[in-house]
N, C-alpha and C positions, 0 to 999 in steps of 0.2 A: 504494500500500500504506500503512494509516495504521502508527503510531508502536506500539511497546508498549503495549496496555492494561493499563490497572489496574483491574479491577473491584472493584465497593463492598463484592461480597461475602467477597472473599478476605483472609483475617485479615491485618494487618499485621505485617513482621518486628519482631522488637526496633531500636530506634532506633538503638542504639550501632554493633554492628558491622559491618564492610565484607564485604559478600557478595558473593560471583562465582561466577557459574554457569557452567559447561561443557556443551555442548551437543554430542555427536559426530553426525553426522549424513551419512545415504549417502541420497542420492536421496528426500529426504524432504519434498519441496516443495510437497503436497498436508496433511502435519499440520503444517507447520511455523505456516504463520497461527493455526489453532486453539489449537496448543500456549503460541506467544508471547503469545497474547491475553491464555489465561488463568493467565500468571504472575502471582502476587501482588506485590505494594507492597513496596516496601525493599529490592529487589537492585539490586544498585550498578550491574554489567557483568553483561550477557549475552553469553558466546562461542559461536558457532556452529562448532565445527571441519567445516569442507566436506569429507568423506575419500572424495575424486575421486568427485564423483556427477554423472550425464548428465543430470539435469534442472537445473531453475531453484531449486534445494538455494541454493546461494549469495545469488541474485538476491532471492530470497524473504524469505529473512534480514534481508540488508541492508536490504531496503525494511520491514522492521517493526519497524527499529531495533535491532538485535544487530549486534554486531560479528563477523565473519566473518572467518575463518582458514584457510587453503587446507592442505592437507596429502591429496596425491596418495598418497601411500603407504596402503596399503589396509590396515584392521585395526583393529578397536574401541579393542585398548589403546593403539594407534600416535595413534590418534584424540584417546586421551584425552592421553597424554603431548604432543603436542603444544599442546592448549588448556593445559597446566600449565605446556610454558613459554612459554607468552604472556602467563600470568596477571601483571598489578599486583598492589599490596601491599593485603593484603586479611587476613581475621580468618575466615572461612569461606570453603572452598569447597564446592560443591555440585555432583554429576553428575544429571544427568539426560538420557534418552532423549528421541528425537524422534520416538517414536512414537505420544505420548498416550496411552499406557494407564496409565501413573501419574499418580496426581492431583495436578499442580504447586500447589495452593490449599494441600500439607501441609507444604510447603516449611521454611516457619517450625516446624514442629515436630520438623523436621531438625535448625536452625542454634540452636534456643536454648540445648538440654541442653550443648554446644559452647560458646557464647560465655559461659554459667553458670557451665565449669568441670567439667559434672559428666560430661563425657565427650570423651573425643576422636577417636571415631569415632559416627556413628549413621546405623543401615541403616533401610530402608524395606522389611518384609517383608510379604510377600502370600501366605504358608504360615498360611492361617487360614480357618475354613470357611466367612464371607462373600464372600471374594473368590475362594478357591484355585481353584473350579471354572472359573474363567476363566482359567487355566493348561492348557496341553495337558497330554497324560500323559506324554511324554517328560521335560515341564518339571519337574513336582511329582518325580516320578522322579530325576531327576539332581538338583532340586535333595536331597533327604533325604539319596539317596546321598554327596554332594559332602558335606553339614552332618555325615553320622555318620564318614565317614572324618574331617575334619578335626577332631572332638572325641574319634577314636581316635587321633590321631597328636600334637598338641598344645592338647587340653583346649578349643577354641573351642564354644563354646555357640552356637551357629547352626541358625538354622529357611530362612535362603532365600540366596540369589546375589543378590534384587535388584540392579536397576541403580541406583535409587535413592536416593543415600549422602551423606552429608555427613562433612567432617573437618578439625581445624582444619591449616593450615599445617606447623607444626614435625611433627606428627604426620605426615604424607604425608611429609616429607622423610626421618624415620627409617627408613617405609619399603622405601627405596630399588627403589621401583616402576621394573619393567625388561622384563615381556611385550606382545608389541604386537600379539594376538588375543582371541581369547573368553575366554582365562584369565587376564584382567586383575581380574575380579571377583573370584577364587575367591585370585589371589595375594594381594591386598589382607587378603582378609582373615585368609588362613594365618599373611603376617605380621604381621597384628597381631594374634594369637593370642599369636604367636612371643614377642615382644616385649613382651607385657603390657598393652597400650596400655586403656584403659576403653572398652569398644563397649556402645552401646546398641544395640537391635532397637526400632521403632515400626512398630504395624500401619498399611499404607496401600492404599486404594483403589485396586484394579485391575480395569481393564476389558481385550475383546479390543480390536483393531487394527481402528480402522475406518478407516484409511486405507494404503493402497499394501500391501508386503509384507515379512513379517517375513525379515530374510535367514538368523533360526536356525530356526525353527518352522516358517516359510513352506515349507518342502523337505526333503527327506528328507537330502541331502545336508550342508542347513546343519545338522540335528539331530546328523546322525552327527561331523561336522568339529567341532562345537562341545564334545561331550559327549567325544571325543577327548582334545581341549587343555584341557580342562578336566580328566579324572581325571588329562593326562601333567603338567601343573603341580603337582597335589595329591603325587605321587609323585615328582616332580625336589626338590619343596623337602620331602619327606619324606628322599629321599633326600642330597641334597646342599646342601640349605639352608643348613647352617650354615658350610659353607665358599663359599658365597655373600656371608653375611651379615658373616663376615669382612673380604671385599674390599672390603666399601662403609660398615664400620663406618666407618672415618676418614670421611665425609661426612655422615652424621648428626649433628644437633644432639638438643639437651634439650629436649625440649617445653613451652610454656609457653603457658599459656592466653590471652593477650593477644599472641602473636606474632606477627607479620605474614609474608606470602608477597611476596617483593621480585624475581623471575625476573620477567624482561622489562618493569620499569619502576619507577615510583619514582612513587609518588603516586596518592589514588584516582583 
């Protein structure tokens, strides 16, 4: 398996800061070479979180140069919180799917608005008319649904769920990300609604799934399980949010645009 590529044509990130990307990944060992290939230039660590998948998920990774992180426990946001505490001290982090339908070349148009200053979250949406028809209809669907209740309940200006999202350190730490299924997208961004934090939205390139199968779309069962955990999130932290937000105030910090993320190591 060769090394990460870098191809010539994929813009270069900003030079300055330290990028880590998070990779969750279930059985994904057919997009995974495509996807690694076509990362662009300047990210510091690739993390693969392996979240118990029976192919060569792992194997795959490893040999294309990403770092790989085992976490058996099954569930996208388990997935993610895991790669977080693995992460080195870093100045962005980045999520992204391992399913290549978003375009990794737009990476850097994630991390700059972030490392700039002029935002501390920014999403990757695909709620726009070149790409949306590449969304099923339950997708476009629940995503509308999911963006107008959360700007009926606290004011978030939201067009999509993308998986796609970048956000600096101190900001993920305020926070205090705690679901470890499909409503990992939809809490993120409730609370930082909540919170006030500055989110950007950038349109990004999306295609379907030309490799293996999607475990929300791919089935009827992963549509219904997902669109579930997703409205019972929008309405737990409608309902009970703030006595949530209470519990874990003492562990948030102040955001600060040159912050580093220091869980799980000390050094890039």
């Amino acid at each position: 398996m060769k090394p990460l590529a870098k191809p010539d044509a994929a813009p270069r990130l900003p030079a300055e800061p330290v990028v880590r990307l998070i990779i969750p990944a279930l059985n994904e060992a057919d997009s995974l070479p495509h996807l690694l290939a076509s990362l662009p230039a300047g990210i510091d660590e690739v993390i693969v979180v392996d979240n118990g998948s029976s192919d060569a998920t792992a194997q795959v990774a490893h040999g294309a140069g990403a770092r790989v992180v085992s976490e058996p426990r099954r569930g996208y946001g388990q997935a993610c919180l895991t790669g977080i505490a693995a992460l080195r001290r870093c100045d962005v982090i980045v999520f992204l799917d391992a399913d290549l339908c978003d375009d990794p070349a737009r990476l850097g148009d994630l991390v700059q608005p972030i490392f700039e200053g002029r935002a501390d979250m920014v999403l990757g949406t695909r709620m726009y008319p070149e790409v949306s028809a590449a969304l099923t209809l339950p997708q476009r669907f629940g995503n509308r649904l999911a963006c107008r209740l959360m700007r009926l309940f606290w004011g978030g200006r939201y067009t999509d769920l993308g998986p796609f999202r970048a956000i600096s350190p101190a900001a993920l730490q305020r926070l205090g990300m705690r679901d470890r299924g499909f409503g990992w997208t939809v809490e993120m961004q409730i609370k930082a609604a909540r919170i006030g934090l500055s989110v950007r939205e950038i349109p990004v390139p999306y295609r379907r799934r030309r490799f293996g199968r999607s475990k929300v779309s791919g089935t009827v069962s992963g549509v219904v399980g997902a669109g579930y955990k997703i409205l019972y999130v929008i309405f737990r932290e409608a309902l009970f949010g703030q006595r949530i937000r209470r519990q874990t105030t003492a562990r948030c910090t102040t955001p600060h645009r040159r912050s580093s993320y220091s869980s799980g190591g000390d050094g890039a």
